[in-house]
C-alpha positions in Angstrom: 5.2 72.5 -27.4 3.4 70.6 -25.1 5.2 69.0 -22.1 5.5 65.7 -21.4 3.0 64.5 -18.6 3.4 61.1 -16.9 0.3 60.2 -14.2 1.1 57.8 -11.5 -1.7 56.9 -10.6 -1.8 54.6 -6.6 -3.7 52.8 -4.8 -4.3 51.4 -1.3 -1.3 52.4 0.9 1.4 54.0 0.3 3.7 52.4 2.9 7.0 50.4 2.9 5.5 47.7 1.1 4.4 49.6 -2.1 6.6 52.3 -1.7 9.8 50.1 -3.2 7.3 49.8 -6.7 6.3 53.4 -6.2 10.3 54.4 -6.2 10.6 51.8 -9.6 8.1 53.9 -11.6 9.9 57.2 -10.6 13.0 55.0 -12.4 11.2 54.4 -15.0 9.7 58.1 -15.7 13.0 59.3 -15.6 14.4 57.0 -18.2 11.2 57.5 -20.4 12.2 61.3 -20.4 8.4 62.6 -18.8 8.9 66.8 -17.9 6.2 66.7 -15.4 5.2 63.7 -12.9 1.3 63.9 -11.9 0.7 61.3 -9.3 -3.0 60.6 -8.4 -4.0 60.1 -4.7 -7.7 59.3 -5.9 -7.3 55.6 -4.8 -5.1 55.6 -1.5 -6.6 54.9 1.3 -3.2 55.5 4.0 0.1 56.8 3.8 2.1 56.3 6.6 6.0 57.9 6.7 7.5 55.4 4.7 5.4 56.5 1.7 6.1 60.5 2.7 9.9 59.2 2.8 9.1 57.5 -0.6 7.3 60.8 -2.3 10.2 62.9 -0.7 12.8 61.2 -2.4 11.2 61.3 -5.6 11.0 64.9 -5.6 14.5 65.0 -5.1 15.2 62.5 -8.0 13.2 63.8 -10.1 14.4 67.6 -9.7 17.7 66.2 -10.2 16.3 64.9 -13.7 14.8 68.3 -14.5 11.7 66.9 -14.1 9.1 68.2 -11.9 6.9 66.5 -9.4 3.2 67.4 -8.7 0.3 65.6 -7.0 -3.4 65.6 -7.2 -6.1 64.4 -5.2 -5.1 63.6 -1.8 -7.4 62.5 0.6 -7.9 63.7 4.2 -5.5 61.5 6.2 -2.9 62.6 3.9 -3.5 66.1 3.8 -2.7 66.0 7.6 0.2 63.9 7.7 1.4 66.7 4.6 0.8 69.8 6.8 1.8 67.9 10.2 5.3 67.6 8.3 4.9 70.7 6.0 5.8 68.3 2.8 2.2 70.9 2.0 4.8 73.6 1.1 7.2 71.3 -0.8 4.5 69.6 -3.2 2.4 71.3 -5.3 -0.8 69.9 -4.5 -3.8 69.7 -6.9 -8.1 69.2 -5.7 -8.1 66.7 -8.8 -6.3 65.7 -11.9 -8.9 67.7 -13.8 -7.9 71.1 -12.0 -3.9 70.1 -12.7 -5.3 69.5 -16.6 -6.9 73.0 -16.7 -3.7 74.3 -15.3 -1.4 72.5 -17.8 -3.8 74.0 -20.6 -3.6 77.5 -19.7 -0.1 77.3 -19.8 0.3 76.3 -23.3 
């Protein structure tokens, strides 16, 4: 059986402005039962800690679901502010949500 893969995919910044929407489609993953949680970094531009706090708590909702969290994508600026903080440990991190897609596959 195939697992149940929701993308989230953001744009922009991922600051707190958009981080209270961000934390409503967690909400809303959870109650629509999703295993895995893909969130796509193609389109964000900044993330400041606001939207780190927002992605950390996430993680811990989510692995309270039993659902797991992984992101794909990230662009420079976040990468750093992930390895400043060491959140590069915590997330599993993706190049692209092709390469998470091959991964997924291999496991079925």
């Amino acid at each position: 059986m195939r697992e149940q893969v929701k993308v989230i995919k953001l744009s922009g910044n991922l600051n707190a402005t958009t981080s209270q929407e961000f934390r409503q489609n967690i909400t809303d993953v959870i109650e629509n039962g999703a295993k895995i949680v893909l969130v796509d970094f193609k389109d964000v531009t900044f993330m400041d800690s606001s939207g780190l706090g927002a992605l950390v708590l996430a993680f811990k909702t989510l692995r309270a679901a039993d659902t797991k969290l992984v992101l794909c994508s990230i662009n420079e600026q976040v990468r750093i502010l992930f390895e400043l903080t060491n959140m590069d440990k915590v997330f599993e991190i993706f190049p692209s949500q092709d390469a998470f897609n091959q991964v997924l596959l291999s496991k079925t």
